[in-house]
N, C-alpha and C positions, 0 to 999 in steps of 0.2 A: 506460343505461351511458354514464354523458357521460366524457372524454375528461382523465385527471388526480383522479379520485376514486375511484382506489384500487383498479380493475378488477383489478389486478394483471396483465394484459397488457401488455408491454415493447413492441409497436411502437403499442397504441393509447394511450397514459400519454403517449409523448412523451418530454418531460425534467423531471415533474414527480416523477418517483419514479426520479431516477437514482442515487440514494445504492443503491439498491434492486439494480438492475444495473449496476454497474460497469461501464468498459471496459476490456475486455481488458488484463492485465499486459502492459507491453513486454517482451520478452527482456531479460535480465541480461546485459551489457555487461562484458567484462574492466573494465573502468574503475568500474565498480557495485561488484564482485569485488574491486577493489586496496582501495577505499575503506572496504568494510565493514570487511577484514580490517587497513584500518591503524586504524581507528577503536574495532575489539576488541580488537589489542593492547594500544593507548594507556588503554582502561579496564581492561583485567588488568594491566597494569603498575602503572594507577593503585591496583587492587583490591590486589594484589601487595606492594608498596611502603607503603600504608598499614597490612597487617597484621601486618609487620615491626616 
């Protein structure tokens, strides 16, 4: 069991299969929240507007 082939063990792998375990979400931040929701209007407007 060497160390990055594939053991599928997260503290013996390392960072060779970090795709594999992620880290941890951050929290969503009002300013995450402002952005998505001005970045959804602006395509429903855009969606909106061109089907007009």
């Amino acid at each position: 069991m060497r160390p990055g082939r594939g053991s599928g063990h997260p503290l013996r792998e390392g960072t060779s299969h970090a795709r594999r375990y992620p880290a941890p979400v951050p929290p969503i931040t009002p300013a995450d929240l402002a952005k998505a929701a001005a970045g959804a209007a602006r395509l429903l407007g855009r969606l909106l507007g061109g089907a007009r």
